[in-house]
N, C-alpha and C positions, 0 to 999 in steps of 0.2 A: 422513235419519233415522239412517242407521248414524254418522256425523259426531256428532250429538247424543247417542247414546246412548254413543259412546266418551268426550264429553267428561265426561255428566254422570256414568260410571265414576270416570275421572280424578281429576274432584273429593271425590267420595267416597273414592278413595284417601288421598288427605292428612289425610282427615279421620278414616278410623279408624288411618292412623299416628300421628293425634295421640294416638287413645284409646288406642292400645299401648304407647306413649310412657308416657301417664300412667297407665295402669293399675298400671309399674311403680312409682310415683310419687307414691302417695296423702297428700293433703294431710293429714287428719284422723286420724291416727295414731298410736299411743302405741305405741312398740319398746320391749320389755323382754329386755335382753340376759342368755344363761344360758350357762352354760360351755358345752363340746363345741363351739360356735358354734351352737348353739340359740338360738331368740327366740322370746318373746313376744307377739304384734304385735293389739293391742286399736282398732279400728277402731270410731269413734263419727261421729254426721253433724253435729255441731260442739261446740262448748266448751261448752255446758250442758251436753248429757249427759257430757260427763266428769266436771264434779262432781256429777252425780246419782250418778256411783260408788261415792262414799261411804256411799252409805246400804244399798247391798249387800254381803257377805259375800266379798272378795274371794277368803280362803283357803277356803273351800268351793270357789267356781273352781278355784282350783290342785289341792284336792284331786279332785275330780271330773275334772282333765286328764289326772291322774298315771293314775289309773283308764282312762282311755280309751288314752293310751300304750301300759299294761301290757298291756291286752287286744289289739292292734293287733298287726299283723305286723310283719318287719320292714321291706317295704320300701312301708310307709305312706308320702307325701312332705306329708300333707297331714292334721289333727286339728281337726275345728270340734264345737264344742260349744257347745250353746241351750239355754236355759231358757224355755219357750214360756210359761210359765204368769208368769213375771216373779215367782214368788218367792223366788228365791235369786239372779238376775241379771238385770241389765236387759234387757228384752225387746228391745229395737231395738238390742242390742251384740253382734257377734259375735267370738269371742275363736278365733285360728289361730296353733296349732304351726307353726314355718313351719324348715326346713333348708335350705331351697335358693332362697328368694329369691321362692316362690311365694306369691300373698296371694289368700283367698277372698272372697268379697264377698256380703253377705247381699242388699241391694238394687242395683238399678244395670240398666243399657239390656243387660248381659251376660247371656246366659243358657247355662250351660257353658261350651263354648267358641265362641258365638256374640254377635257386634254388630248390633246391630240400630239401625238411625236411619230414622224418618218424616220425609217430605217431600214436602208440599203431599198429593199422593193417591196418593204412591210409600211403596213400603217395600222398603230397599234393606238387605239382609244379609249380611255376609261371617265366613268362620271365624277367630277372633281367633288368631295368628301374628306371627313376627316380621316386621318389615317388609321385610327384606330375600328371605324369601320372596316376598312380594307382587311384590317390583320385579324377580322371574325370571321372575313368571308375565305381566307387563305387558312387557316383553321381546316377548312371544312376540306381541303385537297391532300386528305393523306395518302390518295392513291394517285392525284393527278386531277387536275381539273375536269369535269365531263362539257364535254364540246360537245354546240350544235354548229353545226355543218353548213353552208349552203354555199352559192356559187353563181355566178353571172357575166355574163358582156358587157362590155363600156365603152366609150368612148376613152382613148385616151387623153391626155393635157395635149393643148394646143401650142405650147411651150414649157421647156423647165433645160434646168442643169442639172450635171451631175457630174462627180469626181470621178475620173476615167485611168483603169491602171491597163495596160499592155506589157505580155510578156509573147517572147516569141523567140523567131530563129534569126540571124541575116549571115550573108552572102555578100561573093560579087561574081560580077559579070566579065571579064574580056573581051572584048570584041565578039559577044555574044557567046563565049564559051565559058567554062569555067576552070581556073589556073587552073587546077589538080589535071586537066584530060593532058598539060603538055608539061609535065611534073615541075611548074614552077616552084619557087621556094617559099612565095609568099600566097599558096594555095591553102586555105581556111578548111577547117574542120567542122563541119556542121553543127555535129552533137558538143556544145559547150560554148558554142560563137552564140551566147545570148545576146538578144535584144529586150531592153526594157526600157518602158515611157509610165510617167506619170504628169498628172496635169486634167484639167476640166475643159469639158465638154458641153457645148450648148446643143439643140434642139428648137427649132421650129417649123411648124406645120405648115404651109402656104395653101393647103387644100386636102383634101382626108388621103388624099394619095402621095402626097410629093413634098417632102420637108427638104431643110437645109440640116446637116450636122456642118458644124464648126466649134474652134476653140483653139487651145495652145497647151503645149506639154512642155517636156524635159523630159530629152530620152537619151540613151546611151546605145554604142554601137560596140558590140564586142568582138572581134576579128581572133579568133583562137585557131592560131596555125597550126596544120598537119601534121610540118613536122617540127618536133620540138626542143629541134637544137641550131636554131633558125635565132640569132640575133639581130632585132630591130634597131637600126639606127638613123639621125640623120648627117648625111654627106655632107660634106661643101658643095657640090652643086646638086645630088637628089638622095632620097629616102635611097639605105641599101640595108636588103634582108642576108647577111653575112653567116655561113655556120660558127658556132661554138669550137673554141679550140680542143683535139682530141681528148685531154686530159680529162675534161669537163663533160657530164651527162646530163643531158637536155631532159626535162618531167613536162615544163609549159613556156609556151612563148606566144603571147598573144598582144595586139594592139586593140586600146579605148579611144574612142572620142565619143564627148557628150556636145550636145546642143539645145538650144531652146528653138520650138519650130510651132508655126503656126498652119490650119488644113481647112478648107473649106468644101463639103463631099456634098453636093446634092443627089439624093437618094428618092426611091419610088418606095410607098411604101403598098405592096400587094393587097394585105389585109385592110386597107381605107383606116387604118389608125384605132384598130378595136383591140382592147387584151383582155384578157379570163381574169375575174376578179374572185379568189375563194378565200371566206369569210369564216372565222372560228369564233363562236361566241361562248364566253362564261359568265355567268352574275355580271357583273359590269364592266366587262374587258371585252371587247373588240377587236382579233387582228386579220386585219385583209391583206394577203400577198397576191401582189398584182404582179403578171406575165403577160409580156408582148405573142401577141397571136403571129402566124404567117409568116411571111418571107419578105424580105427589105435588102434592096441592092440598091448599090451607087457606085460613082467614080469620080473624083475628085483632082483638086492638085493641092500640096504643102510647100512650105518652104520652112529653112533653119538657120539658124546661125555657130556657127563651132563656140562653144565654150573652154573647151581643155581638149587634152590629150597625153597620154602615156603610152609608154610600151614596159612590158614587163615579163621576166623570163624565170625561171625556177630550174637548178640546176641541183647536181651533188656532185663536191668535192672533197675530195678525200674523206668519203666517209660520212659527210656533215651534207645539208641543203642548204642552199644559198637561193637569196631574191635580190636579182639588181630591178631596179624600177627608174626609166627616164623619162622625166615631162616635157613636153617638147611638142613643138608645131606638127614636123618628119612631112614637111609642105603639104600636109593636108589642106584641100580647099576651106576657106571662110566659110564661104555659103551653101549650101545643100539645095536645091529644087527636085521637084518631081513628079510624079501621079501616086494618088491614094484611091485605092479601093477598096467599099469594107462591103462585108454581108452577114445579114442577121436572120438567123433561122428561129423562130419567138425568141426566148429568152439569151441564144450565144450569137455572140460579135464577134466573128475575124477581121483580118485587117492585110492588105497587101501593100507596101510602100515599096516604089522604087526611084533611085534618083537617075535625076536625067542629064544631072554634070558628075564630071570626073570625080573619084576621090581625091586623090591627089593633084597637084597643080601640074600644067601641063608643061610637059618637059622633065618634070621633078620625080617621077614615079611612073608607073604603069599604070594604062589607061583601064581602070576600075569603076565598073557604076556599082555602086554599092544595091541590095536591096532586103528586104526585112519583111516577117510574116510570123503571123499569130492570134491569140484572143487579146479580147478586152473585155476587164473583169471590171 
């Protein structure tokens, strides 16, 4: 553990030498050089708002700097001046006196003199410095940085997002049974019929008990038949699951489709929205890994739209492996609907999805509800 916690330091070091690096280094910058060795230095978040300039007063600016200068002491290093209201200058430009090479920044991951960067359920903070500070205080960790410890309750965020991956199993249903109990041919194999989604997730709070999850993914259905000398194809009038000629030995024969689908789950959340905040401190690094407390159920509905589909089978002949692969509809429905249920015990998310229309089109195939279950990571 101490191993992993000095590497994942480590890498966080590079990472806010880069930002120290570049802090000094701003892209989007207008330098306005003034005798004494005085500057101007107009800081905008890209080339539009520079020529929105135009349509503001710029020598009101200058005059209202000169004003702030005169009243200032002498050993100010630093003059920022706002117009909140946006009627004499543009509200997202901050304009700084600078003498010495220092630059303020209206927005940005800095707050004083602090870096802040989230990662995955860490948030990891160090005091912005030159880097060669940093590299006397890392010096000092030949054995591993010594951590102080501590630990607390919070409130969690009242909204946020976050990048959601799903791996799981899926199935289907027949008329409430499952093909294998009546040995049809297009009965699934559990272990290997993966489901996997990727895609973001949103979160909000409507009261410390009862949030909304919603968002959209891109998931795929993996349908890995039992038996595997089961040729997938599509008919002239429906899908037919055909065997392999004797010659030929079956290894896999499975059907894909993927879809883009969107889920709306309103959820309780048991614990009123509180998680365990434990906090590692060294010299000037900070990392708090934050975990959801309690227990969190809901039930929802989604819906999808088919993107693709293939069937693909893996044989040996004569000796050799062979893969044929066909892309094709095989009258799979368009649209996917259905109910979503997820539950989170603190930090693990499962997920139950089932569809409530056929797989197949009706008439074209056998009547299939497809459904799917797993984490979300």
């Amino acid at each position: 553990m101490k191993l992993f916690k000095h590497l994942l330091l480590t890498t966080v070091c590079f990472i806010i030498a880069f930002a120290v690096q570049a802090m000094s280094h701003p892209t989007d910058t207008v330098i306005i050089e003034l005798d004494n060795n005085a500057r101007i230095i107009i800081y905008v978040e890209d080339a539009e708002d520079l020529k929105d300039l135009e349509n503001y007063d710029i020598n009101a600016m200058l005059r209202d700097l000169n004003l702030s200068i005169d009243s200032s002491g002498a050993d100010t290093r630093h003059l920022v001046i706002e117009d909140e209201s946006g009627e004499n200058y543009l509200s997202d430009t901050t304009i700084v006196l600078n003498e010495d090479n220092g630059i303020t920044y209206k927005e940005g991951d800095y707050e004083g003199d602090e870096f802040k960067i989230n990662l995955w359920n860490y948030r990891i903070t160090a005091k912005v410095k030159d880097w060669d500070d940093y590299e006397e205080e890392f010096e000092d960790w030949d054995d591993g940085p010594e951590f102080q410890k501590s630990e607390r309750i919070e409130d969690g965020p009242g909204s946020f997002g976050k990048f959601a991956f799903e791996f799981g199993m899926n199935n289907y249903l027949e008329n409430g049974d499952f093909p294998d109990a009546n040995a049809a041919p297009y009965a699934v194999r559990p272990w290997g019929s993966w489901y996997v989604g990727i895609g973001w997730s949103r979160t909000n709070y409507v009261s410390r008990s009862f949030l909304f999850e919603w968002g959209g993914n891109f998931t795929w259905y993996n349908f890995k038949l039992e038996d595997d000398d089961i040729v997938i194809t599509k008919g002239p009038e429906m899908v037919e699951f055909n065997p392999l000629p004797s010659e030929f030995n079956g290894k896999k024969s499975k059907l894909t489709a993927s879809y883009f689908n969107v889920s709306f789950v309103p959820m309780i959340d048991f614990s009123g929205n509180k998680r365990k905040v434990k906090s590692l401190e060294s010299g000037s690094f900070r990392i708090e890994n934050y975990k959801k407390r309690g227990f969190r159920f809901g039930v929802g509905v989604y819906g999808g739209y088919r993107l693709g589909s293939h069937s693909k089978i893996k044989y040996r002949q004569d000796g050799s492996t062979e893969k044929d692969k066909e892309n094709n509809s095989f009258f799979l429905q368009n649209w996917r609907y259905g109910v979503r249920a997820r539950m989170s015990v603190r930090s693990l998310d499962v997920f139950f999805n089932y569809d409530l229309n056929d797989l197949f089109s009706e008439g074209r195939g056998p009547e299939l509800n497809a459904f799917s279950f797993g984490i979300i990571l």
